[in-house]
N, C-alpha and C positions, 0 to 999 in steps of 0.2 A: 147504293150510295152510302147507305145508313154503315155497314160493312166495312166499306172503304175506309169511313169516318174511325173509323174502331179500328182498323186496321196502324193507322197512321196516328192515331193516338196511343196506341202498345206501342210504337217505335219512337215516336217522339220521348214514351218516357222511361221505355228499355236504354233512350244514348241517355237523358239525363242521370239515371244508377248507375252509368259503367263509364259516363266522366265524372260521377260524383267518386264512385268505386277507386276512377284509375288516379284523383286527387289525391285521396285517402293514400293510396301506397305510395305518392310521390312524396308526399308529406313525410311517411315514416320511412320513406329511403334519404332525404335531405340530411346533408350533414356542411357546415358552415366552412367555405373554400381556405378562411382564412381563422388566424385567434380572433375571437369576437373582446369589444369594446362595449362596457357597458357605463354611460355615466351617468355620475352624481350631481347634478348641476347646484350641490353646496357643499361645507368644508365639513372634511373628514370629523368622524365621530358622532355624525346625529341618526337620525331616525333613518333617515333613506339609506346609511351607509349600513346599516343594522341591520335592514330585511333585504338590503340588495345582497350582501356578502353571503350571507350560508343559500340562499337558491341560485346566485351564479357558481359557485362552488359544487352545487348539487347538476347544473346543467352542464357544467364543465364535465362532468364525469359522465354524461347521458351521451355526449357527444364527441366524447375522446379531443376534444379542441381545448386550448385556454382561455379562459375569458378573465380579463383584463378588467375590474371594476375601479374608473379613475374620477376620483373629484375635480370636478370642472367649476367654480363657484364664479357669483359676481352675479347681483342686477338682479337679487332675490329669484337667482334661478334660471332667471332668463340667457345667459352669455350658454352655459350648455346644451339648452334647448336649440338654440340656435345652431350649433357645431351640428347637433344630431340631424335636425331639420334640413343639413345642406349636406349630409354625408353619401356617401354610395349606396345604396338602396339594395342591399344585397344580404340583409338580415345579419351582417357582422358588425353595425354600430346603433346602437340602443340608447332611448331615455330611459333612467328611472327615475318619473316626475311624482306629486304628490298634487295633493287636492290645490296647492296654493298657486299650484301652474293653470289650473281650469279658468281661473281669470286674471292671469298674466298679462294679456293682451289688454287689461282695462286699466288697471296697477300701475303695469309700465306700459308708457303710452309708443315707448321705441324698443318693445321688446323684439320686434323681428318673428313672430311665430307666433301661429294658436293651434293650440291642441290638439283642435276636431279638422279644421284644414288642411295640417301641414303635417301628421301622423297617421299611420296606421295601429290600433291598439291591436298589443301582442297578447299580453294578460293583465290580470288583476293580481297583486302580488300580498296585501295588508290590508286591513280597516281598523284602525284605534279610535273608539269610542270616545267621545268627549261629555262632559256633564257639569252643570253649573252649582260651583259651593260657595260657601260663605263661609266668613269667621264668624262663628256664634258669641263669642265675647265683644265681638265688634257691633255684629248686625244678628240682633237675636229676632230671627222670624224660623219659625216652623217648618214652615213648605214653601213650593213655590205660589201657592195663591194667596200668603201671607208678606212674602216678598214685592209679588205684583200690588198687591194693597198697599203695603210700604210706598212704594214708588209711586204709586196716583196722587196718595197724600200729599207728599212731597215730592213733587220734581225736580230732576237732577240732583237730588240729597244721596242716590248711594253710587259711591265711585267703584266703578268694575274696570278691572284691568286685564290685558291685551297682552301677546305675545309681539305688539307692533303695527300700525300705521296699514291696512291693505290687506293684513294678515287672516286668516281663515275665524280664530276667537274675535279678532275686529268684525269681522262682517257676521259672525253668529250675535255676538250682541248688538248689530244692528238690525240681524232678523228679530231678534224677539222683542226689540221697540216696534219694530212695527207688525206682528203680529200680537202686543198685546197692548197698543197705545200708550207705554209707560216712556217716561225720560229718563236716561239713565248719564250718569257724566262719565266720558271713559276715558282711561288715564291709560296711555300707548306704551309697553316698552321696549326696551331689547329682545326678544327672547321670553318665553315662560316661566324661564327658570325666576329671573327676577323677580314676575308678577308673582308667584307662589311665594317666593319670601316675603313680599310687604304683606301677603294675604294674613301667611303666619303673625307676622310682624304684629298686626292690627293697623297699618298703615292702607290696608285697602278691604272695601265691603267684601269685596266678590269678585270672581273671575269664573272665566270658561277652562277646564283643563282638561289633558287626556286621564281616564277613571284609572290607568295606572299609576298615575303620577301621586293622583291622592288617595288614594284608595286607604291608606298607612294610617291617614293622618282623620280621615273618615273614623274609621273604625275606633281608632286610640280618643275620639272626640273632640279633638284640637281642631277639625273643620265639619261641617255641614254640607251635605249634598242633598238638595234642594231637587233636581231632577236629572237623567242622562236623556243625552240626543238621541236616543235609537228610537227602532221600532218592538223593539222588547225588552224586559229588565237584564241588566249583566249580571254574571254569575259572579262575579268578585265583591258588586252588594244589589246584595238582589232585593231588601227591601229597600231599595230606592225607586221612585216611579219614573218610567218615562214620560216625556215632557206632555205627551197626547194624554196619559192615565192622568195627570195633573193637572190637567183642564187647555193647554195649548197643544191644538192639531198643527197638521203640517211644519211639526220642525225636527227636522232630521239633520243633524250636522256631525259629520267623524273626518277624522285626518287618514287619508286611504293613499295608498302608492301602488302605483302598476308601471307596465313594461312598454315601451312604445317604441318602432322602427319609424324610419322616413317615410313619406306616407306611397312612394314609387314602389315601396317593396312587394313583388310577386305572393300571390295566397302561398302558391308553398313552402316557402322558407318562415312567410308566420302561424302556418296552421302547425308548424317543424316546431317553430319555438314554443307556440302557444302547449302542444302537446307536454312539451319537456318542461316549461315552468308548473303547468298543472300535475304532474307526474313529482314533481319536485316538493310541492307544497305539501302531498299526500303523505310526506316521509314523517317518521313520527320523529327524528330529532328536530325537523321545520316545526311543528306542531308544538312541543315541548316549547321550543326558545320562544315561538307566538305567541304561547300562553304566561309564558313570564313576564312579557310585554304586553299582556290583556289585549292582544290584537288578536283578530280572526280573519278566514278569507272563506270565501263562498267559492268552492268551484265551478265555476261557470266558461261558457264559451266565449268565443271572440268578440260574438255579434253580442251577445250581452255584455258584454264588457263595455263595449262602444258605445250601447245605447247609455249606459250609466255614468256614462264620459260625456258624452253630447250631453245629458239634464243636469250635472252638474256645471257645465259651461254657462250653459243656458241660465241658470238657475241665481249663480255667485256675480255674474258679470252683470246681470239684472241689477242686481241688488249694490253692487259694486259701484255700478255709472249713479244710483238714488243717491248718495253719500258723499260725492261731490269729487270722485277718484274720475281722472286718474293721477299720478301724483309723478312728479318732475323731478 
């Protein structure tokens, strides 16, 4: 019996290696029936168009196919999700969403799609760092435990400004009111670019921004970086603490973008893609342009990808529904 049991335990997991095996080759013989579609669901020239254009170029060339990278904009994102979400399932039409999509569905309450539902994660494509500065001629504190001080004193006395209303900076400074019990007053705008100008300006305390945007203005002493969101210090200013070394655990916040097919899409045409984005990323002029952009990307698998795509859903839409979103 005991024999038997062993017997059929070697077979049961000799077929699981030799379908795992016969995936593996079907994956690296996949090639895309058609030119692939990859969208932007916002208007040409920002950050998604930036890290989507040089690795679908780079996969265009892995796979002898064109891939088409097209800006689909409207409904902060949501109207191209949508496209993608309803499209053929056959690994030729693609998101490239960004962390503001992971709580979409809360934002816009008729966005038609969510993330972890109605996609399959292809890869992880960027992660941009974000960290909170001040104008020192405005808001002269030290660190961030002097800033928290600040703001206990006084409630709602320092204005920190926002890329907008829903926005990923909107909901970072609502995570760190409520992981450090301060009030903060936050004044929403278009876009970051804005909120860095009044920052300069002296028109506003503080903002959340991505560490390459200030990085310039860090070092030159015209801003203050008070802490970055990671879980390690950046090499662009490395003595800045992150927010855990500066007395606030659990706050991890960056602007990240990755690759997403409809979620019907077959393992092998995304274990196909996932290969060739990952292969893509390795290339040192990908690497070069990432670094000029203070972004980085961790090479990881599918399934990793997903899980960190589901705790960010999870995590922003929580925090998203506390703040009295969604918004009409």
């Amino acid at each position: 019996m005991k024999f038997t049991r062993s017997l059929s335990r070697r077979a049961a997991l000799g077929g699981l290696l030799a379908a795992s095996a016969a995936g593996a080759a079907d994956a690296q013989q996949w090639r895309p029936p058609r030119s692939m579609n990859w969208l932007v669901p916002f208007p040409p020239g920002g950050s998604n168009d930036l890290f989507a254009r040089p690795v679908a170029a780079q996969v265009s060339q892995r796979f002898g196919k064109p891939v088409v990278v097209e800006n689909r904009s409207g409904a902060g994102g949501t109207l191209g999700g949508m496209v993608v979400a309803r499209a053929r399932p056959d690994g030729c039409t693609l998101l490239v969403a960004n962390s503001g999509q992971s709580f979409a569905t809360v934002v816009y309450a008729e966005s038609g799609f969510d993330l972890v539902r109605d996609f399959a994660p292809v890869s992880n494509i960027a992660k941009v760092p974000v960290g909170l500065v001040v104008n020192p001629a405005k808001l002269d504190v030290k660190d961030l435990a002097a800033f928290i001080a600040a703001a206990r004193k006084a409630p709602d006395s320092i204005n920190i400004g926002s890329s907008g209303l829903g926005t990923m900076p909107h909901l970072a400074i609502e995570l760190l009111q409520r992981r450090t019990g301060i009030k903060l007053t936050h004044v929403p705008y278009r876009g970051g670019g804005p909120a860095l100008q009044d920052l300069l300006a002296g028109q506003l305390d503080a903002t959340f921004q991505p560490l390459s945007t200030v990085a310039s203005y860090v070092q030159s002493g015209r801003l203050r970086a008070l802490a970055v969101a990671t879980t390690k210090r950046e090499s662009m200013l490395p003595a800045v603490p992150t927010f855990a070394e500066a007395g606030v655990k659990d706050f991890e916040v960056s602007t990240w973008y990755g690759l997403f097919a409809p979620r019907a899409t077959p393992a092998v045409p995304l274990d196909a893609l996932h290969a060739a984005v990952q292969a893509a990323l390795a290339e040192p002029e990908i690497k070069r342009i990432w670094q000029e952009q203070g972004a980085s990307v961790d090479l990881e698998s599918r399934q990793a990808f997903g899980d960190f795509v589901k705790a960010e859903v999870e995590r922003w839409s929580a925090i998203a529904r506390t703040i009295g979103l969604p918004m009409e």
